[in-house]
N, C-alpha and C positions, 0 to 999 in steps of 0.2 A: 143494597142501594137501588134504589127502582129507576129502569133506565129513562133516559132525557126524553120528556114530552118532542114530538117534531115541530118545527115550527111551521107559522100559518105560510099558504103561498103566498101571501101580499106581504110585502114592506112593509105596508104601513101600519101605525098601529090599530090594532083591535077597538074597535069603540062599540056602542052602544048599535043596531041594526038602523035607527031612525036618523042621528049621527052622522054614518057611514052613507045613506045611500042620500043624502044632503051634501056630502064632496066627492066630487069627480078623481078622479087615481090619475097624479099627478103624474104616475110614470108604468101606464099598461104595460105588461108583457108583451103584447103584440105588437108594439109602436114603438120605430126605432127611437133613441132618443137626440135632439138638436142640442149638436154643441153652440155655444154664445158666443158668437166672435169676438176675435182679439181684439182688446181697447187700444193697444198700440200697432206697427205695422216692424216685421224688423227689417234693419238696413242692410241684413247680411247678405240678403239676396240681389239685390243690385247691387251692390259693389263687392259679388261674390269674384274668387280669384282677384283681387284690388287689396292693394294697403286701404281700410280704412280710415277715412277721414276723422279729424278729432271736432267734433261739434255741427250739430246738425239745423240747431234752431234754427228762430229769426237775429240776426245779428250778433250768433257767433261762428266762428272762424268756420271755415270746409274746405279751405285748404289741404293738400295731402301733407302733412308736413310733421306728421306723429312720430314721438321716438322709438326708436328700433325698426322702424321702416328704411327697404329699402333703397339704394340709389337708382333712379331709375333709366333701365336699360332699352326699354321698348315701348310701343306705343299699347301693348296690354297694359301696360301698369299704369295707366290713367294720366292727365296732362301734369302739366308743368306749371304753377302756378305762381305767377313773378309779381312783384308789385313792388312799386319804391323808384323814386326819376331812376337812380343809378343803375338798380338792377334790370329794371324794363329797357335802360335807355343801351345798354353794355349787351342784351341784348338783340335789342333791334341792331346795331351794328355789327351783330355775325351772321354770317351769311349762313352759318349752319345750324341755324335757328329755323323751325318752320314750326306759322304763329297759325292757332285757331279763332283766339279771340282776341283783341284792342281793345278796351276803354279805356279813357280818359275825360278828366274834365275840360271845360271852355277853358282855364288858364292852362291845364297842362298840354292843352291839345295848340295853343298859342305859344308855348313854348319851343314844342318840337315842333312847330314852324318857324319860328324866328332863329330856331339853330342850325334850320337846313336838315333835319334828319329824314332819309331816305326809310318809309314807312313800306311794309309788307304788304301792308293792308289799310284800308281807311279805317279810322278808330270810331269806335262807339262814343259820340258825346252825352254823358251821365252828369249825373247830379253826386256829390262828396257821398252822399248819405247811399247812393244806389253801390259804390265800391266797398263801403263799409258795410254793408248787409255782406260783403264775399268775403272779407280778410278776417271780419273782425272790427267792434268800433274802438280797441285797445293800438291797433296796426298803424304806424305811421306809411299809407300809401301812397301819399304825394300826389295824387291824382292820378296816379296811371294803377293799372293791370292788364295781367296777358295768362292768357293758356298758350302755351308751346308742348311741341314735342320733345321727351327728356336729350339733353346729346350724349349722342354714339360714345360708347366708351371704347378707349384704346387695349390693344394687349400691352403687358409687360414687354411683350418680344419685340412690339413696335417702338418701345422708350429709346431716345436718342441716351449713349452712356455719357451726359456730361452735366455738368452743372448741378440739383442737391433736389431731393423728391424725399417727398413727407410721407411716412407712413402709417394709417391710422390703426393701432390695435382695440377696435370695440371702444372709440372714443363713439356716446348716442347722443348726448345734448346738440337740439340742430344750433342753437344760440353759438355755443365752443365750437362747432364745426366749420360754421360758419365766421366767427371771429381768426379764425385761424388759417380760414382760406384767404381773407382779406389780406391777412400777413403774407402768405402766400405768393398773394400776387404784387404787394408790395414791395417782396424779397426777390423777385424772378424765381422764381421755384420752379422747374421744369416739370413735375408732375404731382398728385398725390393718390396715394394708394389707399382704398378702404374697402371691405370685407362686403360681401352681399348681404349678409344676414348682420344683426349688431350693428349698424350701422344708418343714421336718422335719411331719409327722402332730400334729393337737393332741391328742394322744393318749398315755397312757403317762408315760416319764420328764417329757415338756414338762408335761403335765395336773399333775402333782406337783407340778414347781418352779412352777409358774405358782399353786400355793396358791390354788383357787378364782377367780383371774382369765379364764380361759374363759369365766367364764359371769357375767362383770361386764361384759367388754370385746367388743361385737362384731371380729370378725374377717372383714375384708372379702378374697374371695379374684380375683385378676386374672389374667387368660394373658399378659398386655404390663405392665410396670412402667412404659415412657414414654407409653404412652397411658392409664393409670391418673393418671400426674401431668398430664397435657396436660388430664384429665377435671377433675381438682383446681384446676386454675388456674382453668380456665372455671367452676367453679363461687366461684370467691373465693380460694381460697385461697393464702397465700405460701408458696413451699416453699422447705426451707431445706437442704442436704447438710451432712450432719458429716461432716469428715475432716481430717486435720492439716495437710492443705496448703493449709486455708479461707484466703480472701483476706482474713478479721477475724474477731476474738474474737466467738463469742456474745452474750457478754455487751457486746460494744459495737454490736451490731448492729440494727437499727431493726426491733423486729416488732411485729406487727398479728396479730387474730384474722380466717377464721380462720386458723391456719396448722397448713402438714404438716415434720415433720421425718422426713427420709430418713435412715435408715442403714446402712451401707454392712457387708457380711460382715467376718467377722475376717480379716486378712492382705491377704485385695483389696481391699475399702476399698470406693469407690462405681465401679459401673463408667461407663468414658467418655460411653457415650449417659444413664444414668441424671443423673450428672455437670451436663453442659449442657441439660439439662431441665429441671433445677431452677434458680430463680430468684437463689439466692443460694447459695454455699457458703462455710460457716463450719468454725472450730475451735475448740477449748476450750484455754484458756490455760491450765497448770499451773505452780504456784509452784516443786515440787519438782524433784528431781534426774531422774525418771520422768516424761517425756513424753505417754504415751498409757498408756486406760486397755482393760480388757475391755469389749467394747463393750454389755453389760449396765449395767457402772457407769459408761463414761460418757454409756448413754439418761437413767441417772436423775438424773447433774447435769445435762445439758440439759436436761430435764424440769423442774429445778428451778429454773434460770437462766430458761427461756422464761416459765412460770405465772408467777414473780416481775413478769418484766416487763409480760408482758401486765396482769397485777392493776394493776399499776402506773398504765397508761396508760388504765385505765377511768374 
């Protein structure tokens, strides 16, 4: 077999001599070659170290409020992003709130004058359309938005032992988190518990559904969910897992204050080590044809089932 002809030094193809010295060599050896810049720009670099934002356009959301993002602890992890009368308004009335930005519009800026509220700061007067180019034009913002600093979160060692704290096992949807803090604060709940990682930004869409319970409800944040319960026991308290394969009804079940109620993500439920760390695992007996509930609505009939009790037993 006759061996392989070598090939030409040029790339390009061989042509005819009159041909070739008619186009110029689109890529001499001698001449470095120019990369074509990027058509787009990425966002990874400025909100390097940041939970990413979910939507960047013009008029959608940029809020931090993405699932599996987490709660935020410090002012590296980027503002606070509030918006809705109740949650801006709940709010501005904590003193350990510290706000970067105000807007509102001419009616909502009329409002929080005619109700007396003591403002941080003078608010930005905007047009509907300039708040909704921030949230979202899907976002009910009622005229108001704010950047704040996230609040301070507590230790477990700081938790007063009385009264009934919510514990969240890798519950991510901010919508359920937030529906569930609103119960929260409904029910006096003295604290709730959620994981740093697995756990959605309280920020954004959660800040909304949560209707001012941020900043009713401490928010205790842990790197370990069974060493977080292991801290709770030694400190008093009964913990209790909801999930539908509890070995007894809630409601027939012996509680004491204080006590913590675990809840378990939608679909996974409680997971195995969470599971047998807790002291008791319970479930909620339903009359109906429908079994289980969204685990928003069934924190706040256990909610309502446990305060009964415990009232009860005092």
């Amino acid at each position: 077999m006759p061996d392989e002809l070598p090939r030409p030094p040029s790339a390009r193809k061989v042509l005819p001599n009159h041909v070739n010295a008619s186009m110029p060599d689109r890529n001499p050896p001698d001449k470095p070659q120019r990369r074509s810049p990027p058509r787009w720009r990425s966002h990874s670099a400025k909100f390097a170290g940041q939970a990413q934002p979910r939507g960047t356009g013009k008029g959608r959301a940029s809020a931090w409020f993405g699932r599996g993002e987490r709660f935020g602890r410090g002012d590296d992890e980027g503002p606070a992003i509030l918006y809705g009368w109740h949650t801006v308004l709940a709010a501005l009335e904590n003193p350990a709130r510290r706000f970067h930005r105000l807007l509102a519009t001419e009616n909502a800026a009329r409002r929080l004058a005619e109700a007396g509220v003591a403002l941080p700061r003078t608010p930005e007067v905007v047009r509907p359309d300039a708040i909704a180019a921030l949230v979202g034009p899907e976002a009910m913002h009622q005229g108001l938005y704010a950047e704040t600093d996230p609040l301070p979160s507590p230790a477990i060692e700081d938790l007063d032992p009385h009264g009934v704290v919510l514990v969240f096992d890798q519950i991510t949807d901010p919508h359920n988190v937030g529906a569930i803090l609103r119960s929260a604060a409904a029910f006096g709940v003295a604290a709730v518990v959620v994981t740093t990682r697995h756990s959605p930004a309280a920020t954004g869409v959660l800040a909304k559904a949560a209707s001012g319970a941020l900043d009713y409800v401490p928010i205790v944040t842990v790197g370990n969910l069974a060493r977080a319960l292991t801290a709770l026991k030694e400190r008093g308290f009964l913990t209790v897992g909801l999930d539908s394969a509890g070995e007894t009804d809630l409601a027939d079940l012996d509680l004491a204050a204080p006590l913590a109620l675990v809840l378990g993500a939608e679909g996974k439920g409680l997971r195995h080590l969470t599971r047998t760390t807790c002291d008791r695992v319970a479930r909620l007996d339903l009359p109906g044809r429908i079994k289980s509930l969204n685990v928003s609505n069934a924190t706040a009939l256990a909610l309502y089932i446990a305060t009964r009790r415990l009232a009860a037993t005092r």
